[in-house]
C-alpha positions in Angstrom: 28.2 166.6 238.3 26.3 169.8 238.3 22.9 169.3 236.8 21.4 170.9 234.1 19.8 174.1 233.9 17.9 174.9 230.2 17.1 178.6 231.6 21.0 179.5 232.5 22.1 178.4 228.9 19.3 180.4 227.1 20.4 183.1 229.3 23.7 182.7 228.3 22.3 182.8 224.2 21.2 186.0 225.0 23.4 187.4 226.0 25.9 186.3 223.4 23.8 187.4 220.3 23.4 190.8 222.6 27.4 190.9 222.5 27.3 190.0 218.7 24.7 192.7 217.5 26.5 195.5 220.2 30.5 194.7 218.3 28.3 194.2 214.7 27.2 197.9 215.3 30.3 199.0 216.7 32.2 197.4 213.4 29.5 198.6 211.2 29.8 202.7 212.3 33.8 202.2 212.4 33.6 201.2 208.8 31.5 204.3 208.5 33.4 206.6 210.4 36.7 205.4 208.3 34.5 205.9 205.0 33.9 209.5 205.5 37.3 210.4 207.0 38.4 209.3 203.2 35.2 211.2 201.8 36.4 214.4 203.6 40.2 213.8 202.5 38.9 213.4 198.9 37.1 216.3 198.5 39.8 218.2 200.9 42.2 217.3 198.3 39.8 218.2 195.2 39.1 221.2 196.5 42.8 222.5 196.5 43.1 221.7 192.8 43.5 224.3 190.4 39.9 223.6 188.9 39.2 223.8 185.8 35.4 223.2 183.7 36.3 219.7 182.6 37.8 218.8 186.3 34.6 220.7 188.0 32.4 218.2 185.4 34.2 214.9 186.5 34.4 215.5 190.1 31.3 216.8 190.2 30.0 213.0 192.1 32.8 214.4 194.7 30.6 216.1 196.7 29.7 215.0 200.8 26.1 216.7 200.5 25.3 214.2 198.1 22.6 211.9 199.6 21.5 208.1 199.2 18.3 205.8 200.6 19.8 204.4 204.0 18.7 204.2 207.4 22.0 205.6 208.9 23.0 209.0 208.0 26.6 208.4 208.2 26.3 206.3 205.1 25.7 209.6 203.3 29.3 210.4 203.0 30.2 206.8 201.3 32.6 207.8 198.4 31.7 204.2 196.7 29.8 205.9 193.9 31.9 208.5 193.1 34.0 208.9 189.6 37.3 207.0 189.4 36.7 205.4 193.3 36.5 201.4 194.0 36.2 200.3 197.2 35.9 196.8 198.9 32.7 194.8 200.4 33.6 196.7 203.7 33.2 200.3 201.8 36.5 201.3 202.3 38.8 203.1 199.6 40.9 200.4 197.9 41.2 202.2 194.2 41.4 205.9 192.9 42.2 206.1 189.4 41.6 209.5 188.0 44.4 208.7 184.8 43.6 210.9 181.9 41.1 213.6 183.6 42.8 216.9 182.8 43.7 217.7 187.0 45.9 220.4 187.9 47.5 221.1 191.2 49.7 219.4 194.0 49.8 216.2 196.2 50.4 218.6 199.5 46.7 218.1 200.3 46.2 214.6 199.9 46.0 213.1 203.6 47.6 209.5 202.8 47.1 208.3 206.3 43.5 208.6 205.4 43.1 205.7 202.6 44.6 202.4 205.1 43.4 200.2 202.3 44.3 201.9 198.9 45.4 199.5 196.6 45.2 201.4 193.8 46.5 205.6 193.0 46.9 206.2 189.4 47.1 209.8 188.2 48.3 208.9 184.9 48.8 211.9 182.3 47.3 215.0 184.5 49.0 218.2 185.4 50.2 217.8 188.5 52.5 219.6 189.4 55.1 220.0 192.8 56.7 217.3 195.0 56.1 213.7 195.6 54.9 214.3 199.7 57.1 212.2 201.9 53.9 210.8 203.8 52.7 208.8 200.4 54.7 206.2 203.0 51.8 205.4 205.0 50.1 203.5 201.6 51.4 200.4 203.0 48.7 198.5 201.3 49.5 200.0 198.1 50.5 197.5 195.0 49.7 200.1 192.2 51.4 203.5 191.6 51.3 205.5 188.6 52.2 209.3 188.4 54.1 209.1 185.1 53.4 212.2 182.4 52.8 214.4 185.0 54.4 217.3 185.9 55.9 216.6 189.4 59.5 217.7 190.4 61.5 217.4 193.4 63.2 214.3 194.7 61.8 210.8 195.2 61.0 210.0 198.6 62.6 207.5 200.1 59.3 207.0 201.9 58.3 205.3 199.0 60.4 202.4 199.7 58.4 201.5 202.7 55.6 200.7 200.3 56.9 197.0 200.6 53.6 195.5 198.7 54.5 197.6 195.4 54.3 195.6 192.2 53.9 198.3 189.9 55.6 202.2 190.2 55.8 204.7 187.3 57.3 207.8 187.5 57.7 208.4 184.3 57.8 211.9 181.9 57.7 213.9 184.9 60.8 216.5 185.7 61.7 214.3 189.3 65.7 214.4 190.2 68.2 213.6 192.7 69.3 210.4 192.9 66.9 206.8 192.8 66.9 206.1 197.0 69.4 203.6 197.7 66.4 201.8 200.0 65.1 200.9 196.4 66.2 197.3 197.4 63.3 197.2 199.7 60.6 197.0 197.1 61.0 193.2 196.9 57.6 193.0 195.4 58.3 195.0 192.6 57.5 193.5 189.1 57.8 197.2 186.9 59.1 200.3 187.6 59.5 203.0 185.0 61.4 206.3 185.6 62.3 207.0 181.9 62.4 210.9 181.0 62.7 212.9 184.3 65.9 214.7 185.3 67.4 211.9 187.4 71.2 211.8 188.4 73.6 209.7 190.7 74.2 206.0 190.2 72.0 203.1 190.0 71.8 201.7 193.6 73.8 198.6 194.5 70.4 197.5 196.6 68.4 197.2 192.9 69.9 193.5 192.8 67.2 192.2 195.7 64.2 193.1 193.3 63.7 189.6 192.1 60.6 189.4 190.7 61.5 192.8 188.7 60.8 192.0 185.1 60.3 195.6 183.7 63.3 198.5 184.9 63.4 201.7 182.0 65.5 204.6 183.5 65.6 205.8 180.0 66.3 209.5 179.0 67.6 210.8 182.9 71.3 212.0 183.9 72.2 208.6 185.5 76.2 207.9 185.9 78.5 205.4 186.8 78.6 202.0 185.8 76.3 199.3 185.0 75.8 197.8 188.3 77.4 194.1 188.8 74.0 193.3 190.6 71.7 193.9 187.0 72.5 190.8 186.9 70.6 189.0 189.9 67.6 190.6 188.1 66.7 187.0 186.6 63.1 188.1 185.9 63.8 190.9 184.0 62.1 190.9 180.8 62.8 194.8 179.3 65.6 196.7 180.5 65.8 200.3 179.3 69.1 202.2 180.2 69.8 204.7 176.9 70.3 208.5 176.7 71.9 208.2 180.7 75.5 209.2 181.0 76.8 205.7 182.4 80.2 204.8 181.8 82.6 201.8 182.4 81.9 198.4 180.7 78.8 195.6 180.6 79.2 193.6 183.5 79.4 189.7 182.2 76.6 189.1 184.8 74.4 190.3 182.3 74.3 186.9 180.4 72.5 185.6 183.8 69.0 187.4 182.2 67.7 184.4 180.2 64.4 186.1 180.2 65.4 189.1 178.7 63.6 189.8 175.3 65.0 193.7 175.2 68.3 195.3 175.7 68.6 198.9 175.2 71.9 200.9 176.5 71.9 203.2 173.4 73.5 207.2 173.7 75.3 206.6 176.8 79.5 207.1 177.4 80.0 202.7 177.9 83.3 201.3 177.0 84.9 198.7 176.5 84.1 195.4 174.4 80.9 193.7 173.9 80.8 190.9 176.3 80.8 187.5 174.9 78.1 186.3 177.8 75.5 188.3 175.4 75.5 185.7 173.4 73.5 183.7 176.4 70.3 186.1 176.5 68.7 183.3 174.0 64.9 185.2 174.6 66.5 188.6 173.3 64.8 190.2 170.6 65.9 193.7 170.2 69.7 194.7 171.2 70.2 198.5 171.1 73.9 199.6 172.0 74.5 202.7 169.3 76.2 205.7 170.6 78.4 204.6 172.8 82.0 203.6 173.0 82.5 200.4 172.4 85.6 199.1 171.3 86.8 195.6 170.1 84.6 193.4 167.3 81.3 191.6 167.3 81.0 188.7 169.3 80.4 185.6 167.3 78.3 184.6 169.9 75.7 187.0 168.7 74.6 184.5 166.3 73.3 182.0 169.2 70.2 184.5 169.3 67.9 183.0 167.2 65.0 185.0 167.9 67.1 188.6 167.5 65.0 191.1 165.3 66.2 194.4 166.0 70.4 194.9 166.1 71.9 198.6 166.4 75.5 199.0 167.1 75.8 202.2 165.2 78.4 205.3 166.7 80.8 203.0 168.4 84.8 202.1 167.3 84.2 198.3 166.5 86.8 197.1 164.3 87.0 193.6 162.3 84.4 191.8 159.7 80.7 191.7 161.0 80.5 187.9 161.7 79.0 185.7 159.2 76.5 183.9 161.0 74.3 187.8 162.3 71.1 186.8 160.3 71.8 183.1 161.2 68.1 183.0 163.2 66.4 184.8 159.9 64.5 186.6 161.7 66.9 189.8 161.6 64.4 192.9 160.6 66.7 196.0 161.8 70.2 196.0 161.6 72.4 199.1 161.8 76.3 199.2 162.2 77.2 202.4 160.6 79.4 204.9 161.7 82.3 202.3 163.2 85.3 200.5 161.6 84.0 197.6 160.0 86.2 196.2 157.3 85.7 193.0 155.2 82.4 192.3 153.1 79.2 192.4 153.7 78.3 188.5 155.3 76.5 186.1 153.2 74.0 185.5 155.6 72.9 189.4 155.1 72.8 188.4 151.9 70.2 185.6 152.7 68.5 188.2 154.9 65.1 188.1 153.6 62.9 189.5 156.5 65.1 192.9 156.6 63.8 195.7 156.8 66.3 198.1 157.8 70.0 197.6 156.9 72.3 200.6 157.5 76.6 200.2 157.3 77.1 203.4 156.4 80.2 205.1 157.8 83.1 202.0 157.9 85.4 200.6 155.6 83.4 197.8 153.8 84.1 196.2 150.6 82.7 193.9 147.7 81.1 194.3 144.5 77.6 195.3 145.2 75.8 193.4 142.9 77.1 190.1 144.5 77.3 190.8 148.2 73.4 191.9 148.4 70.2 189.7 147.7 66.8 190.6 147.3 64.5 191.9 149.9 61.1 191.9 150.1 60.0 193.8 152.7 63.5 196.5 152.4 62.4 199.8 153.3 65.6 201.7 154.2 69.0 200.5 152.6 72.1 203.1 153.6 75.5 201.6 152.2 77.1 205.0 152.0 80.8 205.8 152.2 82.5 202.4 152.4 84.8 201.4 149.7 81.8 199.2 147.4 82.5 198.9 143.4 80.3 197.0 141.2 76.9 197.8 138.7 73.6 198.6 140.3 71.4 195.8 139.9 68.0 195.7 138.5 66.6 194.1 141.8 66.2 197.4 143.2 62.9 197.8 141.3 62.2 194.5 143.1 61.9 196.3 146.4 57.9 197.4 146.7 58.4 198.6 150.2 61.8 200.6 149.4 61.6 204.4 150.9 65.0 205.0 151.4 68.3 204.3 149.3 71.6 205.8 149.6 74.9 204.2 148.3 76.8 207.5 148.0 80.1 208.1 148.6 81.3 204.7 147.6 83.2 203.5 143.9 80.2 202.4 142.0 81.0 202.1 138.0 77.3 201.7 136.4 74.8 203.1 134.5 71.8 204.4 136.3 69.0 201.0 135.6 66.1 202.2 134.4 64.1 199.6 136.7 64.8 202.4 139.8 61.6 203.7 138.4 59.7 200.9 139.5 60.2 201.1 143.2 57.6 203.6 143.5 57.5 204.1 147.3 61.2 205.8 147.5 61.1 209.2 149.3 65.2 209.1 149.0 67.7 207.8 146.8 71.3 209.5 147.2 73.6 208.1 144.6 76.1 210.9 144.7 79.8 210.4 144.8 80.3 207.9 142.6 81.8 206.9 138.8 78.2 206.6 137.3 77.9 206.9 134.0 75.2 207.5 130.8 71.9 209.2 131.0 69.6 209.6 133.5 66.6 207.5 133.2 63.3 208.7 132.2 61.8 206.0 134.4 63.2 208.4 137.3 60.0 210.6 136.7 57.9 207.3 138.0 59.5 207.8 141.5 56.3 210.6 142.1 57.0 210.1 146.0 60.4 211.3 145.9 61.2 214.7 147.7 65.4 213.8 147.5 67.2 212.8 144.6 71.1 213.0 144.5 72.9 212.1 141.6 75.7 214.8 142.2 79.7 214.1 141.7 79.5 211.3 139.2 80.2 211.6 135.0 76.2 211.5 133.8 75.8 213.2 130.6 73.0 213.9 128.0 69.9 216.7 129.3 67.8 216.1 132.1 64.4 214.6 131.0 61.7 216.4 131.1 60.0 213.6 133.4 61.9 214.8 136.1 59.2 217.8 136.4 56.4 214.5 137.3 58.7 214.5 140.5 55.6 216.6 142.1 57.2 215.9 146.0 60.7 216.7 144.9 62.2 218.8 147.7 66.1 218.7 146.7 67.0 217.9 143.3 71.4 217.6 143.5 72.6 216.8 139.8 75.5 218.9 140.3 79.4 218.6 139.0 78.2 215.9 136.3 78.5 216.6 132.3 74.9 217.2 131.9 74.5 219.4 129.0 71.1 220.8 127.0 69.0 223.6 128.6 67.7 223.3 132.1 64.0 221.7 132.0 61.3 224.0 132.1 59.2 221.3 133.5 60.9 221.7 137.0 58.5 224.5 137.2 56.0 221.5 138.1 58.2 220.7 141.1 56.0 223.3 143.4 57.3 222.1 146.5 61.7 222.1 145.3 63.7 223.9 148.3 67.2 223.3 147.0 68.0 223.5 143.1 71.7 222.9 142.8 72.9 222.1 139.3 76.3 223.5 139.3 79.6 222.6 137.4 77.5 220.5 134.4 77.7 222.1 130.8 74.2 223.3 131.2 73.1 226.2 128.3 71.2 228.7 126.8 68.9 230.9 128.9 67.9 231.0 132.4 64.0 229.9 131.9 61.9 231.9 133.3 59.7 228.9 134.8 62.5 228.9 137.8 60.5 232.0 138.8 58.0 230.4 139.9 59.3 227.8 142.1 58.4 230.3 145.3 59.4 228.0 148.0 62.9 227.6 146.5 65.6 228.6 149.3 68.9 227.6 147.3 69.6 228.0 143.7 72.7 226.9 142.5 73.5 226.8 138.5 76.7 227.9 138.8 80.1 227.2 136.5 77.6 226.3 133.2 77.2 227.8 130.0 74.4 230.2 130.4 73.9 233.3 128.5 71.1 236.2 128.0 69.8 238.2 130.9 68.9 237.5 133.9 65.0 236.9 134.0 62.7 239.7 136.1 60.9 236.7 137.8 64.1 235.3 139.9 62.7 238.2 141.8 59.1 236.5 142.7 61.4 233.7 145.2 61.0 235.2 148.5 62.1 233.0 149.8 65.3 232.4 148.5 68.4 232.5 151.0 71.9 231.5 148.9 72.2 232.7 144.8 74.8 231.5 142.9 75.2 232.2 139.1 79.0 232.3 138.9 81.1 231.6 136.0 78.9 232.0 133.4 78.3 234.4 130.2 74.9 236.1 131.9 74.6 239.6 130.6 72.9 243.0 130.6 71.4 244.4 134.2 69.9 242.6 137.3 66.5 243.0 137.3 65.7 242.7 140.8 64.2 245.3 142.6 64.7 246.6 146.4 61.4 244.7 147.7 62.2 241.4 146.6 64.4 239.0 147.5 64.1 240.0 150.9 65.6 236.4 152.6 69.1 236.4 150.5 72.2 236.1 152.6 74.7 234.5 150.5 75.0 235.8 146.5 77.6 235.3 143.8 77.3 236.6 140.2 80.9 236.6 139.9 82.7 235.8 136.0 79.5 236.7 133.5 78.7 239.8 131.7 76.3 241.6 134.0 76.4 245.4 134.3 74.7 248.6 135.5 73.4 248.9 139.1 73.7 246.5 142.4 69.8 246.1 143.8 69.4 247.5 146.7 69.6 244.2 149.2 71.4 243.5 151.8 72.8 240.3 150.3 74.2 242.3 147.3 75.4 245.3 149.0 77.7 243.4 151.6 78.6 240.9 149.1 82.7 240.8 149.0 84.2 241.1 146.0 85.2 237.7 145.2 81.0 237.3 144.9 81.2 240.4 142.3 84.3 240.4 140.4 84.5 239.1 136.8 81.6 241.0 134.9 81.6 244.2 132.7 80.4 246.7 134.5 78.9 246.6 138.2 78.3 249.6 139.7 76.5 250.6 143.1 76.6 250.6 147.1 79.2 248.1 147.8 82.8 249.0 148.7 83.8 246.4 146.5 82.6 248.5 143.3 82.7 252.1 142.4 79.7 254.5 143.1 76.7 254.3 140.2 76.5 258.1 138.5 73.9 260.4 139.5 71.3 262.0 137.1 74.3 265.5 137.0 77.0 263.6 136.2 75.2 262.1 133.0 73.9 265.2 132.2 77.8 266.8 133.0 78.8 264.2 130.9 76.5 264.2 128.0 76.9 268.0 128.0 80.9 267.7 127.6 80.2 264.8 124.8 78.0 266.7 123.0 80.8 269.7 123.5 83.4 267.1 121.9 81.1 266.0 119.4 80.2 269.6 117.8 84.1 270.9 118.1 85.2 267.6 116.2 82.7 268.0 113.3 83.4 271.6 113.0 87.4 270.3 113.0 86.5 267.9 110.4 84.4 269.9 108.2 86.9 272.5 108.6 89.5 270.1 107.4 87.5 269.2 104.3 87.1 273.0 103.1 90.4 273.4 103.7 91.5 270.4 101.7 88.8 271.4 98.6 90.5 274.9 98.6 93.7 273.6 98.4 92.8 271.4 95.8 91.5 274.0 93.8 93.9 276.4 94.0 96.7 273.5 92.8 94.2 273.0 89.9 94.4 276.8 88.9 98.1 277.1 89.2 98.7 274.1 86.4 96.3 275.3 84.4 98.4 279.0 84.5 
């Protein structure tokens, strides 16, 4: 055994703690030499943006003359400090997050290769602008990308699949197309990606089924065709998955009941056929189900009402057929359901009826049935009601005053025999109620003029009699007011001249009469008038001319007379004009709407005159003199004809009278 020698071993420390300070120091300056090689390529990069005040202010820090307290000078190029930059204990880069700070320019300058750390690159909502480079591949560190709202274009690199440590990638609002890479597969670390509003095409790609811990996918608003891929479904993480206003076609795959998770569901405005699978019935987290505008053929499956938690339900524009199934509100917690626009038939399900958290509830557009006061309940929290052109019958119920939240009824087009309940006037919030089309009856309610949100009312196409009430002029949003082809009779209210903001006036075919008030005048953002087929009379009033900007006139088929009072600088907007069927006479006004009106819009009064083909030319100032000089001619020979007569006739009476006497 060797022995022991104490001056070898502390030789031997030495030298070790030599070794460890020399590969420190080495460590220490290759940190340092890797920091500024990302300083450089920072400020290399900022220095090719388009650079405006705010982006010269915020990158201001970028700046490698910039100096700190340090006894190595290679530590004065240390980005650490500067706006928007993280970086780890080691100093290196590991997050730049400029989202939100007004840059303009292009990604050509940004040296990737020089961040080996980066973590983190977020340029959400800039203005960047150009392709996605192909070297953003060497990020292979990266977990965090965000270029959504942007304005990049080009393709998306399939570099980017090489960033195999990506959990989060938005694209999104940018004007990117070509197709997603089919590598997209290789991204098996992705939890969200969103690509929603860009210019995408192509086909989703079959390699989108390995992204297992996916549990966010919107390609919303792009050009993507084909089919629903068969491998959505080996997406058993997803959460959200956002496919609408594509152009995909073919059917939902029945793998799409494998997405327990899935809380929403959207595949709205795209070309999808076919019938809605019954496997939907198995996505018991869904919460919001959005498959309007499509094709869709077939009925409702009743294994919709397994999903308890549903709140949102749109199955609007499609060709479903048969009854919507009983048990669609079965979870009560149904808030938005819409189904118009298809073939529905039947009633309305008593558990709609039961409904009470609805909110929205539109089945407008089928072939529904029932008496309306019996197949609807009440609803608290009802904002927007459309039951419009089905085949409904029954009274309108009082409830509808029970509705606080109410903005938006319409049950027009439908077969509904009632009077008009007074209690309309107490849902106060209403910005719409269309009740045209239908057998209504009586007055209309005073309690209308309550409604002081209202900017549409249409009660036109039913048998309502009795005058308007003057409360209608407390309407002060009133946009369009539609009372037409009704038997409303008395003068038209004056007190719509307090509806300052009326667009279209349309009270045509009612027994409407007396005189045009002149109040209409001054409704100057009117753009349609329409009192047509009434029982007006009198002249036209000089201040119809004040509504510049009026576009269509009708005041046909009624007993208007004397001239039109409108003068060549007014009126200026008119395209479409019929006076036809009154009494009006003397001179067209000099507009274009008058002058090119054809004659149907002219015929029917006493005596038009003026520059329109239709009618004969107004005479000039010598032919009413020519032809008050030849009347005054006729005039003066027939009284010197008559007097003439009557000498004549006293002479011969006076000579018979001296002939008997002799």
């Amino acid at each position: 055994m060797a022995p022991w020698r104490p001056n070898l071993v502390v030789r031997s420390l030495d030298q070790f703690l030599l070794f460890i300070i020399i590969l420190l120091f080495l460590c220490s300056s290759s940190t340092c030499f890797a920091t500024s090689g990302e300083a450089v390529a920072l400020v290399k990069w900022k220095d090719s943006l388009d650079m405006n005040p705010t982006t010269h202010s915020l990158l201001r820090s970028w700046n490698l003359n910039s100096t700190h307290s340090t006894s190595h000078h290679l530590y004065n190029n240390i980005p650490c400090t500067w706006v928007g930059i993280t970086c780890n204990d080691f100093g290196s880069v590991i997050n730049i997050t400029l989202e939100s700070s007004n840059l303009k320019g292009t990604l050509h300058n940004f040296n990737f290769s020089s961040f080996p750390s980066l973590l983190t690159l977020d340029f959400y909502n800039n203005s960047l602008y150009g392709s996605i480079p192909m070297h953003i591949g060497n990020l292979y560190t990266l977990t965090f990308l965000d270029m959504g709202s942007n304005h990049l274009s080009g393709n998306i690199p399939s570099q980017i699949c090489l960033l195999t440590s990506l959990r989060f990638l938005a694209l999104a609002e940018n004007y990117l197309n070509g197709s997603i890479p089919p590598q997209i597969g290789m991204l098996v670390s992705l939890e969200v990606m969103y690509a929603y509003s860009n210019n995408l095409s192509g086909s989703i790609p079959v390699s989108i089924g390995n992204l297992s811990k996916l549990t966010v996918l919107e390609l919303s608003e792009n050009k993507v065709v084909g089919s629903i891929r068969n491998e959505i479904g080996q997406l058993k993480s997803l959460t959200t998955l956002y496919l609408d206003a594509n152009q995909l076609t073919g059917s939902i795959p029945v793998s799409i009941g494998n997405l327990s998770k899935l809380t929403d569901l959207d595949f709205d405005e795209n070309k999808i056929v076919g019938s809605i699978p019954n496997e939907i019935g198995l996505l018991k987290s869904l919460i919001g189900l959005y498959l309007f505008d499509n094709q869709f053929t077939g009925s409702i499956p009743v294994s919709i009402g397994n999903l308890s938690r549903l709140s949102s339900l749109e199955l609007g524009g499609n060709k479903l057929v048969g009854s919507i199934p009983n048990n669609i509100c079965l979870g009560g917690k149904l808030t938005w359901f819409t189904a118009g626009d298809n073939k529905f038939s039947g009633s309305i399900p008593k558990s709609i009826r039961n409904c009470s958290s609805l909110v929205v509830l539109s089945v407008a557009g089928n072939q529904l049935r029932g008496n309306i006061s019996a197949e609807l309940g009440r609803y608290p929290n009802l904002g927007y009601m459309d039951l419009s052109t089905n085949k409904f019958f029954g009274e309108l119920s009082e409830n509808w005053g029970q509705c606080p939240k109410l903005t938006m009824l319409n049950i027009s087009n439908n077969k509904i025999f009632s009077r008009l309940p007074p209690e309309l006037g107490k849902a106060t919030r209403l910005r719409k109620l269309d009740l045209s089309s239908n057998l209504l009856v009586g007055k209309i309610p005073k309690e209308l003029g309550q409604l002081k949100m209202l900017y549409i009312l249409k009660l036109n196409n039913n048998s309502l009699s009795s005058n308007v009430p003057v409360e209608i002029g407390m309407m002060s949003d009133l946009e369009t007011l539609d009372l037409a082809a009704n038997q409303l009779s008395g003068p038209i209210p004056m007190h719509l001249e307090q509806c300052s903001k009326l667009l279209h006036l349309n009270l045509r075919n009612n027994k409407f009469s007396g005189i045009i008030p002149f109040q209409i005048g001054n409704l100057l953002s009117l753009e349609d008038l329409d009192l047509s087929k009434n029982l007006l009379v009198g002249e036209l009033p000089s201040e119809l001319g004040h509504l510049d900007k009026l576009e269509s006139f009708n005041l046909s088929h009624n007993n208007l007379s004397g001239l039109i009072p409108f003068m060549s600088n007014e009126l200026l907007s008119l395209t479409t004009v019929d006076i036809s069927y009154n009494q009006l006479e003397g001179p067209l006004p000099h507009i274009k709407a008058f002058t090119e009106a054809p004659i149907e819009a002219l015929e029917g009064n006493k005596g038009l005159c003026g520059n329109n083909p239709s009618l004969k030319p107004c005479p000039t100032s010598k032919d009413k003199n020519r032809n008050q000089a030849v009347i005054a001619m006729i005039v003066s020979i027939s009284s010197i004809l008559f007097l003439l007569f009557i000498i004549g006739g006293i002479l011969f009476v006076c000579q018979k009278r001296v002939r008997n006497m002799d």
